[in-house]
C-alpha positions as CSV (number, residue, x, y, z in Angstrom):
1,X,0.0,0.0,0.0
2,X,1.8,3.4,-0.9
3,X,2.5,5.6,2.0
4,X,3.4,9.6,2.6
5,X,5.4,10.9,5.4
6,X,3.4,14.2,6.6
7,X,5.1,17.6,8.0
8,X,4.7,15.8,11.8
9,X,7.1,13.0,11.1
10,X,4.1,10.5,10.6
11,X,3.2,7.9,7.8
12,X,0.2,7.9,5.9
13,X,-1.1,5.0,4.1
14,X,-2.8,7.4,1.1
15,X,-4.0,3.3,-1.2
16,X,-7.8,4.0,-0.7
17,X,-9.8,7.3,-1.4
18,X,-10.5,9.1,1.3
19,X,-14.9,9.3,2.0
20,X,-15.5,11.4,4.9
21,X,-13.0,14.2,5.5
22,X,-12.9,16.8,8.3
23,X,-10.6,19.7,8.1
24,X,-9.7,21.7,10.4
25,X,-7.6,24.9,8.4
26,X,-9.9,27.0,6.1
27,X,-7.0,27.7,3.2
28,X,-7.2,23.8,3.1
29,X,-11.0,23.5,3.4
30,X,-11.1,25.8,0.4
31,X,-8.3,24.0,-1.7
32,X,-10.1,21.1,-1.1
33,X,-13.3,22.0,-3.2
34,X,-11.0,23.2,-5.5
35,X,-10.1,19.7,-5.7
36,X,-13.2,18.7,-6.6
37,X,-14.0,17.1,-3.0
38,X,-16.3,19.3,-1.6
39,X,-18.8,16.4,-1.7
40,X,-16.6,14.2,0.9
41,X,-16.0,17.4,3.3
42,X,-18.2,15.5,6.0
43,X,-17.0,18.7,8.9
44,X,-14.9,21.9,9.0
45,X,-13.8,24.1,11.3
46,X,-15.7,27.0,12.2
47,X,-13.3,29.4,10.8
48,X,-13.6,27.7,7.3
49,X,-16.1,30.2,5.3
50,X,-15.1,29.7,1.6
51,X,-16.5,29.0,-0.4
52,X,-19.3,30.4,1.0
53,X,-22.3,28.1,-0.5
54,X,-20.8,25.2,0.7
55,X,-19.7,25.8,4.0
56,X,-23.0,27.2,4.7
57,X,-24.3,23.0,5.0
58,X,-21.2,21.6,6.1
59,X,-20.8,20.7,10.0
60,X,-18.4,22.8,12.6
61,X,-16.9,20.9,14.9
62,X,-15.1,23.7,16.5
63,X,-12.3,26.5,16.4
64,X,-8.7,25.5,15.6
65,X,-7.2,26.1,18.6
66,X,-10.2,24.3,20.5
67,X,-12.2,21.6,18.2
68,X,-15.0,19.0,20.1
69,X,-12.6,15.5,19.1
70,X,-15.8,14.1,20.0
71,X,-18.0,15.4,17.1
72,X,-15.0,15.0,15.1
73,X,-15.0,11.2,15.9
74,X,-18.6,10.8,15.3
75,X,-18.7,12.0,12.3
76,X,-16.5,8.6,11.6
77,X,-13.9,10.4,9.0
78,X,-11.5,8.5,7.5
79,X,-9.0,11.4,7.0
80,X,-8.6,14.8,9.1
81,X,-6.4,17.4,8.0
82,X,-4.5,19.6,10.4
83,X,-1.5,21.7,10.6
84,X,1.4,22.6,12.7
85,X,1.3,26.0,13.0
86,X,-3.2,25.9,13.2
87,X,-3.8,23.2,15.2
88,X,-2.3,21.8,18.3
89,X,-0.4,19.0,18.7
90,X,-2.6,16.6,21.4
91,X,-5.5,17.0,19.9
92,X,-3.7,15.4,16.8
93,X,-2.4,12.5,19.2
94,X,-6.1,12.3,20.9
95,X,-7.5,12.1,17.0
96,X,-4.6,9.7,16.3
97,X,-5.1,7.5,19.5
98,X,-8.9,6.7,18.2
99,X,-7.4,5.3,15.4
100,X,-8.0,7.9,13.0
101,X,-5.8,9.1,9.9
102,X,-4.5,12.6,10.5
103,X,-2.4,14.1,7.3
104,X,-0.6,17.3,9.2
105,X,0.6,19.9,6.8
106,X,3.2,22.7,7.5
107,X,4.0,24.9,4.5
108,X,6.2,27.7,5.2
109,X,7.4,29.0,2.0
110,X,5.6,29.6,-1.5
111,X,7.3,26.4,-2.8
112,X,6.2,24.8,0.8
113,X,2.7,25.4,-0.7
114,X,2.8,24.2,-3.9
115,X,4.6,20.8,-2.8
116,X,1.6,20.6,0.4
117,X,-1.1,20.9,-3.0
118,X,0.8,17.9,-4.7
119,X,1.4,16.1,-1.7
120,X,-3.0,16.5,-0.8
121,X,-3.3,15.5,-4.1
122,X,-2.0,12.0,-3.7
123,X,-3.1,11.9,-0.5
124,X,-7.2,12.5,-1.4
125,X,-6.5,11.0,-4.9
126,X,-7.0,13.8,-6.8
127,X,-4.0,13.7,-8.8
128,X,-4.6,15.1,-12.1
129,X,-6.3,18.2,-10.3
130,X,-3.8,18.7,-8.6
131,X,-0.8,18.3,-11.1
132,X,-2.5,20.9,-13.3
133,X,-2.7,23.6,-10.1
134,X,0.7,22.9,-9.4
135,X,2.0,23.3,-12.9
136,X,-0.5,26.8,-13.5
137,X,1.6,28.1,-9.8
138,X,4.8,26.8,-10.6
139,X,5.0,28.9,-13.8
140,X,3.5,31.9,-12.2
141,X,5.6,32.2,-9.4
142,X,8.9,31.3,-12.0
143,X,7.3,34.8,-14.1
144,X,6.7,36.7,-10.7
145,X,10.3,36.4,-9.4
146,X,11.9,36.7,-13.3
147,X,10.1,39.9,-13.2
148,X,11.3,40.9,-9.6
149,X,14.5,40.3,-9.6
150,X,16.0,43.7,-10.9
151,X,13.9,45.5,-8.7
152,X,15.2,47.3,-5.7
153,X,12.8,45.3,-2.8
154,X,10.4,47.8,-1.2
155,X,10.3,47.8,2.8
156,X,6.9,46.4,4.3
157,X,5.4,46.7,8.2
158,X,3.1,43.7,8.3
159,X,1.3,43.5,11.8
160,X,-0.4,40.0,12.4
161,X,-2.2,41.9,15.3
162,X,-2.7,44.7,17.3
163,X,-3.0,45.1,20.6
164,X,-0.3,44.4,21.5
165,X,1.2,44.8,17.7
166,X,2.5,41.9,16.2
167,X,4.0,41.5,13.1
168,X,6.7,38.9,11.2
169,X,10.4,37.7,10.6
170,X,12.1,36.1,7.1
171,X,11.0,32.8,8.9
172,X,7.3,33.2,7.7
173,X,5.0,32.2,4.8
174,X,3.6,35.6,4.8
175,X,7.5,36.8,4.5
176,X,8.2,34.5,1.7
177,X,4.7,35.8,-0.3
178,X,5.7,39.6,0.1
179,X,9.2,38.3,-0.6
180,X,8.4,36.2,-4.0
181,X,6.5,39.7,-5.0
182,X,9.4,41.6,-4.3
183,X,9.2,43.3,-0.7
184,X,10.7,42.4,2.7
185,X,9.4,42.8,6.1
186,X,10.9,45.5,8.3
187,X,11.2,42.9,10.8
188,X,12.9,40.3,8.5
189,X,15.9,40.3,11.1
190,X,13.9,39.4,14.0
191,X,14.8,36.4,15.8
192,X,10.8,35.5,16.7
193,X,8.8,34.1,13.8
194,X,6.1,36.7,15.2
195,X,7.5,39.3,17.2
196,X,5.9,42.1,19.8
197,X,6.5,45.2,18.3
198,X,5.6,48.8,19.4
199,X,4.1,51.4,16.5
200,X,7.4,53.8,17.4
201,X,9.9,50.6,16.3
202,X,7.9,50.1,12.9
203,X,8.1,53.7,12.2
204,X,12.2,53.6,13.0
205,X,12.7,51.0,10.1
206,X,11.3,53.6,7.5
207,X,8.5,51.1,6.1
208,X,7.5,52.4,2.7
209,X,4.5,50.2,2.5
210,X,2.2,49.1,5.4
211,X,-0.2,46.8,5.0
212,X,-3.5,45.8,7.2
213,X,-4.4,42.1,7.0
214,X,-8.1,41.8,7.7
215,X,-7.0,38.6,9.4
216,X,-6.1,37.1,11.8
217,X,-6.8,40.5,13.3
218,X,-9.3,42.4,11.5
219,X,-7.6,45.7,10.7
220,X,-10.4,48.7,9.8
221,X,-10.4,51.7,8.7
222,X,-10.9,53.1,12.2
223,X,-7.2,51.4,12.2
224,X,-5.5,54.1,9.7
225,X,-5.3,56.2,12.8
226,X,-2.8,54.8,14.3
227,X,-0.5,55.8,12.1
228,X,-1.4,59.5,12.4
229,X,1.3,60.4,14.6
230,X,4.1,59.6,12.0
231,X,3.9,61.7,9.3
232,X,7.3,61.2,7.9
233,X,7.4,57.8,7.8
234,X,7.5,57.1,4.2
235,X,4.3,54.9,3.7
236,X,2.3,57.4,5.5
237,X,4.0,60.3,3.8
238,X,3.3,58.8,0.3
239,X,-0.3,57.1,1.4
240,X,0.6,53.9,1.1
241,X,-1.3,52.4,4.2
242,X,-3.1,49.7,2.8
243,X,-6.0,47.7,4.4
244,X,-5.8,44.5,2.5
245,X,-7.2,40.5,2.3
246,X,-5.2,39.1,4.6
247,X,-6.4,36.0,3.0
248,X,-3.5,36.8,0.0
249,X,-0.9,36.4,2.4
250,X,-1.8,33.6,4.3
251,X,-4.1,30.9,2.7
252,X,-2.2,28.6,0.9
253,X,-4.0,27.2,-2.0
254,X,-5.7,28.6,-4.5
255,X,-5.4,32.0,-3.2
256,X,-1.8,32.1,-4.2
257,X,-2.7,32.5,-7.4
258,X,-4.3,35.5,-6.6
259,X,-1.7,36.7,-4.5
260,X,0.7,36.8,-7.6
261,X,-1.4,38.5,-9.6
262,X,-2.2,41.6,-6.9
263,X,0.8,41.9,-5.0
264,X,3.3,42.6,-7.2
265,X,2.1,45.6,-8.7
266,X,1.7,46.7,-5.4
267,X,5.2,46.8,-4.8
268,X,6.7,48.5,-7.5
C-alpha cells in the first residue's frame, strides 16, 4: 500500500480514497473544493467560510485552537487534516489514539505550498487536479520572481495583530509571499517568527509600504489612525497604508494565485 510521510514525522497510508474528510484549516478546506471534494467534506472548522455556498451546510466541529474531538470522531472520518502551526499538537495525538488518519501539513514558503497541494493530491486521490494547479503556480511564481529580480525590494510593516502589535520575521510564509513579489518585512531580522513590536519601532525601520491584513486581526479603517502620529514615515507620507485580504498572504492554496497577480504591482 503506498505511504506519505506528513510535515509531523508521521506515515500515511494514502492506497484507498478518502470518504468522509474533516478539516480543520480554512485555506485547506477551500483547496479542497477546489479539488473537486467538496462532496466528501463531512465537517470543517468553524473558521472555514469559503466558499461560502458550501460551508454554509457543512458541519463545525469547532475552532482550531479548540475543536469537540468528540464530534470530530462521530462523524467517523477517514482522514482529518491539520496543521502545525493551526492546530495543536494533542488534539492530533487524541485524533490519532482513536485510530484515525490525520495528514498534518506545514508549509512555510511559496514552494512549501505548492509541494503541500501535490502532496493533498495524492493523499485524497485527486492527482490530475492537482498536477495541473501545481504546474498553472509553478509557472507563475517562475514569471513573478523573473520579473522581480532587478527590482530594488520595497520595505513592508506587516502586523499580524494589534493590541499588542504583532508582526513577522524572514521565517514566515507571509514573509516569503511579500518576498516572492518583491518586498521584505521590516522585521525580516527578528529572531521570533512573530514578534511584539511597538508602532514607534515600525516607524524607525522607514517602512515604505504598510499593510492591514483583515485577518487574523481584523484591521479597519478606524485602524488608519494609528499611524497619524508619524507623518514622515514614508508609507504614511506617500499614502501607502493599505487595508488589504489578509487571506492573500496567508491561505495557501488557490489564493496564491491570486496573491501573484495583486501583490506585485503593489510593490513597485
Amino acid at each position: 500500500m503506498p505511504s506519505l510521510v506528513d510535515a509531523s514525522g508521521v506515515t500515511l497510508d494514502v492506497g484507498t480514497p478518502p470518504r468522509r474528510i474533516v478539516c480543520l484549516i480554512p485555506s485547506t478546506t477551500e483547496l479542497l473544493c477546489d479539488l473537486g471534494l467538496a462532496g466528501a467534506l463531512a465537517g470543517v472548522s468553524v473558521y472555514c467560510v469559503e466558499p461560502r455556498d458550501v460551508m454554509r451546510a457543512k458541519p463545525k466541529v469547532g475552532g482550531e485552537k479548540n475543536p469537540d474531538l468528540d464530534a470530530i470522531r462521530r462523524l467517523e472520518p477517514d482522514l482529518v487534516i491539520a496543521n502545525i502551526e493551526e492546530n495543536v499538537r494533542e488534539h492530533v495525538e487524541t485524533l490519532r489514539g482513536w485510530g484515525l488518519s490525520v495528514w498534518v501539513t506545514y508549509p512555510r514558503t511559496i514552494d512549501g505550498a505548492i509541494a503541500m497541494i501535490r502532496e493533498l493530491g495524492v493523499v485524497t486521490h485527486t492527482v490530475e487536479r492537482s498536477r495541473a494547479m501545481v504546474g498553472e503556480l509553478e509557472a507563475r511564481v517562475r514569471e513573478v520572481r523573473e520579473d522581480v529580480a532587478g527590482r530594488r525590494r520595497v520595505r513592508v510593516f506587516y502586523p499580524i495583530w494589534r493590541g499588542p502589535y504583532m508582526t513577522i520575521n524572514r521565517d514566515t510564509y507571509i514573509h516569503d509571499v511579500l518576498a516572492t513579489c518583491g518586498a521584505d518585512s521590516v522585521f525580516a531580522d527578528r529572531s521570533e517568527r512573530y514578534p511584539v513590536v511597538t508602532l514607534e519601532e515600525a516607524a524607525a525601520r522607514q517602512p515604505e509600504v504598510v499593510i492591514l491584513p483583515d485577518e487574523p486581526f481584523r484591521f479597519r479603517r478606524v485602524h488608519l489612525a494609528d499611524w497619524a502620529p508619524f507623518p514622515d514615515v514614508p508609507a504614511v507620507r506617500h499614502g501607502r497604508v493599505h487595508l488589504m485580504d489578509g487571506k492573500l498572504f496567508c491561505w495557501h492554496g488557490p489564493r496564491l494565485a491570486e496573491a501573484l497577480r495583486v501583490l506585485p504591482p503593489l510593490f513597485r
